[in-house]
C-alpha positions in Angstrom: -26.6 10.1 -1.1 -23.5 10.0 -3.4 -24.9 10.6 -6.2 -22.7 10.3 -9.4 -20.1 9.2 -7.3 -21.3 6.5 -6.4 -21.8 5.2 -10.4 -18.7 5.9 -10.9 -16.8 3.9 -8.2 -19.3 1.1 -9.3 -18.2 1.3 -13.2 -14.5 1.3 -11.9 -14.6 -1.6 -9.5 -16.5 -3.3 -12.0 -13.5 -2.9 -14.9 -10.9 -4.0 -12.2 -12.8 -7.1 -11.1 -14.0 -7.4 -14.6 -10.2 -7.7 -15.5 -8.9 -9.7 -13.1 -11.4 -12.4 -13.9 -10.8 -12.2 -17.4 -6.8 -12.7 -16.4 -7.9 -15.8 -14.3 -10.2 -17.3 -17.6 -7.2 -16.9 -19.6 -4.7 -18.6 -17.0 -7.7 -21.8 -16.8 -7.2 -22.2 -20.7 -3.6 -22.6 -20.8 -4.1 -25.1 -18.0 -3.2 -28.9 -17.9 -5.6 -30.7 -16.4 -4.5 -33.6 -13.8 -5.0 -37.1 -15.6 -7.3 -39.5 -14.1 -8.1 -42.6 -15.5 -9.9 -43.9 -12.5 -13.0 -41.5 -11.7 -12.9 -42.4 -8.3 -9.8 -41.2 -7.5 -9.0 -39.9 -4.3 -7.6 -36.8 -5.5 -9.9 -35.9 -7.5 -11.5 -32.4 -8.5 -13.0 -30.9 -5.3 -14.2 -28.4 -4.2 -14.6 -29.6 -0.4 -12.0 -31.3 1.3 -11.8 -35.0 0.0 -14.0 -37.0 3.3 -11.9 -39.8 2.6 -8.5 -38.2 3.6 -9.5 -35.1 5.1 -12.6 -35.6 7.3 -11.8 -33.1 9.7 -11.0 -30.3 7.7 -14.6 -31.2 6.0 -16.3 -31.2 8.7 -15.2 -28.1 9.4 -16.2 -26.3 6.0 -19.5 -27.7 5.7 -20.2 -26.2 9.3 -19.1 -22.9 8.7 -20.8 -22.8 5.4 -24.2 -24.1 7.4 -24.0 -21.1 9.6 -22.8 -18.3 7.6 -25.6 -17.7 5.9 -27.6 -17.5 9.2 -25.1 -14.7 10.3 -25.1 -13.0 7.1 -28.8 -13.1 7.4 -28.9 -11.7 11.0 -26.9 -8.5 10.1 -28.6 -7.7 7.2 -31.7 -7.6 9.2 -30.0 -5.0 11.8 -29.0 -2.9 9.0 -31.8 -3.4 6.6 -34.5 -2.5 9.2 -32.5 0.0 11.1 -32.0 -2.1 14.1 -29.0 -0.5 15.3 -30.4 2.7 15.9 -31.4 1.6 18.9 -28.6 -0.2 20.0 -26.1 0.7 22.9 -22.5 -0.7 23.8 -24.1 -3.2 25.5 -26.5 -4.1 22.6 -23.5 -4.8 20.2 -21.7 -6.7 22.3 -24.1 -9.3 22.9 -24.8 -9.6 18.9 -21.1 -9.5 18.1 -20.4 -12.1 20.4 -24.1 -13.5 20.5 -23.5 -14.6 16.3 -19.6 -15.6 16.9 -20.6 -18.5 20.0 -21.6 -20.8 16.9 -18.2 -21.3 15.7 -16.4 -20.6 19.1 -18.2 -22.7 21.2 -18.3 -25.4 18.4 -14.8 -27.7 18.8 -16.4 -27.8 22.4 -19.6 -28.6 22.5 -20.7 -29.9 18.6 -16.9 -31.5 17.9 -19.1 -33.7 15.5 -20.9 -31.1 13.2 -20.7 -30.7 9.9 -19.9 -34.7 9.7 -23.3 -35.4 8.0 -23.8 -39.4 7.5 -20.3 -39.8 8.0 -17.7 -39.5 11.0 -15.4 -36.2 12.5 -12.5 -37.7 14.0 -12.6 -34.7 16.2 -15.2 -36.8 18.2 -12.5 -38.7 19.4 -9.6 -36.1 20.0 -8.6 -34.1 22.7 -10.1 -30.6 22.6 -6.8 -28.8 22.2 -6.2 -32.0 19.2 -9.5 -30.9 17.2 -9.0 -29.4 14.0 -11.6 -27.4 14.2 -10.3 -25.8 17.2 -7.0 -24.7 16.4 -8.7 -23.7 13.3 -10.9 -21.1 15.5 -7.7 -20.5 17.3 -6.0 -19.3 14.4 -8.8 -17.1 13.1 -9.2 -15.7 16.8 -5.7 -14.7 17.3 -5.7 -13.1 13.7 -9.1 -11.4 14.2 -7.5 -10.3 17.1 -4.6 -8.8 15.6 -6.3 -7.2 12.9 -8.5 -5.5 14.9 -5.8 -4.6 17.5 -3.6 -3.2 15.0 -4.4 -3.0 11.5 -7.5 -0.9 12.1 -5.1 1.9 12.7 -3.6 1.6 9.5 -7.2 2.7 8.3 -7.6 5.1 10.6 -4.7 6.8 9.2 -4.4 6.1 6.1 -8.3 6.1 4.8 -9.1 8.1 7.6 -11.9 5.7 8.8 -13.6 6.1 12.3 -15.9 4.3 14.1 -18.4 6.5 16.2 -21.2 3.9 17.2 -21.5 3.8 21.1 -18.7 1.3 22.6 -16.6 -0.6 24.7 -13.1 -0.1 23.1 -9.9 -1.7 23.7 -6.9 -0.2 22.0 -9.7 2.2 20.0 -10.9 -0.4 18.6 -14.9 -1.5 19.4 -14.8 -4.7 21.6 -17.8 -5.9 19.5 -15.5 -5.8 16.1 -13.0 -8.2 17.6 -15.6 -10.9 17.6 -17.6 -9.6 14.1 -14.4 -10.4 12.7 -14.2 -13.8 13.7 -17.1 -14.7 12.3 -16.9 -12.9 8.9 -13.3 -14.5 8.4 -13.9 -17.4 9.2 -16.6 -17.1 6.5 -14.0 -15.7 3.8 -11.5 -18.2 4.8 -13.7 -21.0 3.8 -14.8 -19.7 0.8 -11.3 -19.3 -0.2 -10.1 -22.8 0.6 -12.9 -23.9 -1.9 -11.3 -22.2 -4.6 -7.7 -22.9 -3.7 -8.5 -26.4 -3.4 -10.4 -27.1 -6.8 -7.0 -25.1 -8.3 -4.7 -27.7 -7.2 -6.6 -30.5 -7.6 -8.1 -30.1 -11.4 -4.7 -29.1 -12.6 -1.3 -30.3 -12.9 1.5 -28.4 -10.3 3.7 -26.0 -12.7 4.4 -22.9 -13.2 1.2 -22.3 -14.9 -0.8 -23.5 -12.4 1.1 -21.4 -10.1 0.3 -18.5 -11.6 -2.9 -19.3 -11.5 -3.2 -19.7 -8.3 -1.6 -16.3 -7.2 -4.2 -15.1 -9.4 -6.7 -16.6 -7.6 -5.5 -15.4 -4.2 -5.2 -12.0 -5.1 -8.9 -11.7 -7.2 -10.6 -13.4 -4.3 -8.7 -11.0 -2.3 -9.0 -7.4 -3.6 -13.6 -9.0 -3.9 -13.4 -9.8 -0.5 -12.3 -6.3 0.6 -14.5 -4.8 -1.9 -17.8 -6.3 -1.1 -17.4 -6.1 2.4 -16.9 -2.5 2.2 -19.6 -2.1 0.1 -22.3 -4.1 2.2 -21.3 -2.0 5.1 -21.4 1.4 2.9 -25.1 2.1 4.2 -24.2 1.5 7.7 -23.6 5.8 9.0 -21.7 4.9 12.0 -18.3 3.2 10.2 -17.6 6.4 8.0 -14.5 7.5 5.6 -13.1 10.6 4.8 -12.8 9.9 1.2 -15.7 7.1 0.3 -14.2 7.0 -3.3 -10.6 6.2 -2.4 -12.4 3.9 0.4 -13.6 1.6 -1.7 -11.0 1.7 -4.5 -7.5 2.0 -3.1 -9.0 0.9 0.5 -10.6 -2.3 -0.9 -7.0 -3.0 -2.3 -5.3 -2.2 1.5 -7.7 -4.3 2.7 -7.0 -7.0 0.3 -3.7 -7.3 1.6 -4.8 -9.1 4.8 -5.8 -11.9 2.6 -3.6 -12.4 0.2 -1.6 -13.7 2.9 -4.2 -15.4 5.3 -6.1 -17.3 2.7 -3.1 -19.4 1.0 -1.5 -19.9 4.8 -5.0 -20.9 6.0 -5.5 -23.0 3.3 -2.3 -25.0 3.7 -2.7 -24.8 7.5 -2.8 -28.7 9.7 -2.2 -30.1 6.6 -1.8 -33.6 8.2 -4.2 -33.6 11.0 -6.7 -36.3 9.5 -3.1 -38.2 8.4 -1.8 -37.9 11.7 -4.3 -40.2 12.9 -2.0 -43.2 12.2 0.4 -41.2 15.1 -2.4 -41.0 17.4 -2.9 -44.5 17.5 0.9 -45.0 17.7 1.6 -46.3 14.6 5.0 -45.6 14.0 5.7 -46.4 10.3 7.7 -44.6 7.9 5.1 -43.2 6.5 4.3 -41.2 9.3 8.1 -39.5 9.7 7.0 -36.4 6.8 4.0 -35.7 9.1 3.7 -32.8 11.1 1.4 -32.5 14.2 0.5 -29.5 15.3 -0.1 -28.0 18.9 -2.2 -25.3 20.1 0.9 -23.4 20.8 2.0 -23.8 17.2 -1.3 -22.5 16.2 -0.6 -19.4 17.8 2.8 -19.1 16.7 1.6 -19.5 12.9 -1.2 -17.3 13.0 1.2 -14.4 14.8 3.8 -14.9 12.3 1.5 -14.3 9.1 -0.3 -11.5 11.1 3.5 -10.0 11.2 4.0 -10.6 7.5 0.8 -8.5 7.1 1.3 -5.4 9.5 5.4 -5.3 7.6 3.0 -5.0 4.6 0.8 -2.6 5.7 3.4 -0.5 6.7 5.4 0.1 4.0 2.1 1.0 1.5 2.2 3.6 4.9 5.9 4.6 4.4 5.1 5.1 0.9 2.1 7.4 0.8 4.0 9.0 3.3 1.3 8.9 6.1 2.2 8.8 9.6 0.6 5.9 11.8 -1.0 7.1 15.1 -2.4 4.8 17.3 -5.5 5.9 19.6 -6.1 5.4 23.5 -9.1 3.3 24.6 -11.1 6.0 26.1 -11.4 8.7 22.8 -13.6 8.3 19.7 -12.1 6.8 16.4 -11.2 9.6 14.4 -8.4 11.1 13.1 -9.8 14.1 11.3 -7.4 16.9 12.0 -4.3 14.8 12.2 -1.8 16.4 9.4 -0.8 13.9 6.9 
């Protein structure tokens, strides 16, 4: 359909990906690796969270990773065989939100999944404790956000539209708000694999550091990329310019994550150490530990969501672009808005 075009943006994303992981080899060379004369170590090189010291946030991981391939799956099937054709507002809703239930309705009715042979202390917490609900809760109110707001920026700057039949709020299909959920909560996981085998086979410096900015931003800018890629044969989410879509749009995408994965990765921190406090255990140990609420949740996801939209706007300012943001009841597009 896009003929030589469509080589072309291949070759090019190619080279930058090809170059970024070529940066990210040569950052793993210069490397120290963390010296561990005991094999069992505790803090040893991981890719999943350690189930000794982290069961929770384990649990978590290994259920998201369980189910994402069955949502993957179910997509690719509407798109593959044309599914959506057929589909009203009505018909996307109840997929959207049909394929997101897993990981909503999870803290709440399976607090124990993804435990295996082991234990999830999230059996024995409060709901609003669990860690894998304030983990939903952070992804929802993000999701949320992103969908709310930041699909304007694309609107206006890539000049994307939606035009697939809809409920909308804000412009925005209602069905999106829970896709995303479900494909970040995927990402997200993905990228606390990789952020976590960076700072636990290698020694904390500067080097390390770099690397794992370099990380971030590679997992980032792929992210974005293949996302908008997968999607590419799907006719009813459409840009103006499919080149500078996938090229300078994967890269405006890829600012959403180069914030959200490191703060999602260092989010609750202590909720499988705070144990101790739960069973009111007040030693010193305990006084570094930070518990966090449901409310703080919230907070934490609004704030990065902030950092994000600041960011957003000023690649905006830049190009020069003004933002305009839609009313529920027209169709997503912009063409024929003056830049």
């Amino acid at each position: 359909m896009y003929g030589n075009g469509k080589d072309d943006i291949a070759v090019a994303m190619s080279a930058i990906l090809g170059s970024m992981i070529a940066i990210i080899g040569g950052l793993v060379i210069i490397q120290t690796k963390i010296d561990r004369p005991d094999s069992e170590s505790e803090s040893d090189s991981r890719l999943l969270p350690n189930p000794m010291t982290e069961p929770s946030k384990r649990a978590y991981e290994i259920y998201v990773l369980f189910y994402t391939p069955i949502w993957i799956i179910s997509f690719a099937c509407i798109v593959a065989f044309g599914l959506y054709e057929d589909f009203d507002k009505w018909s996307y809703i109840k997929v959207c939100v049909g394929l997101s239930l897993p990981f909503l309705l999870q803290p709440i009715l399976l607090p124990s999944a993804g435990a295996g042979a082991g234990s999830n202390p999230d059996e024995e917490r409060p709901l609003l404790e669990r860690y894998s609900f304030k983990a939903n809760l952070w992804l929802a109110v993000y999701s949320f956000i992103g969908n709310y707001w930041y699909t304007h920026y694309f609107y206006s700057v890539l000049r994307a539209e939606y035009t697939m039949p809809a409920h909308r709020l804000n412009n925005v299909p209602i069905a999106l708000y829970f896709a995303t959920h479900f494909y970040f909560s995927t990402y997200h996981a993905f990228s606390n694999i990789l952020l976590r085998k960076v700072v636990t086979t290698y020694q904390p410096n500067l080097a390390r550091n770099i690397l794992y900015i370099a990380v971030v931003i590679t997992f980032a800018y792929f992210t974005a990329f293949m996302e908008t890629l997968t999607i590419s044969s799907y006719p009813d989410y459409t840009f103006e310019d499919r080149n500078m879509a996938y090229t300078v749009g994967s890269a405006f995408y890829g600012i959403y994550f180069i914030v959200s994965f490191p703060a999602f990765f260092v989010f609750d921190t202590d909720i499988d150490k705070n144990m101790d406090i739960d069973n009111n255990n007040n030693n010193n140990d305990n006084e570094n530990k930070t518990k966090i609420s449901a409310w703080d949740t919230i907070v934490s996801s609004c704030g990065y969501g902030m950092i994000i939209m600041i960011l957003l706007d000023i690649v905006r300012l830049y190009l020069g672009i003004p933002l305009v943001v839609g009313s529920s009841d027209v169709i997503c597009s912009l063409k024929g808005v003056p830049i």
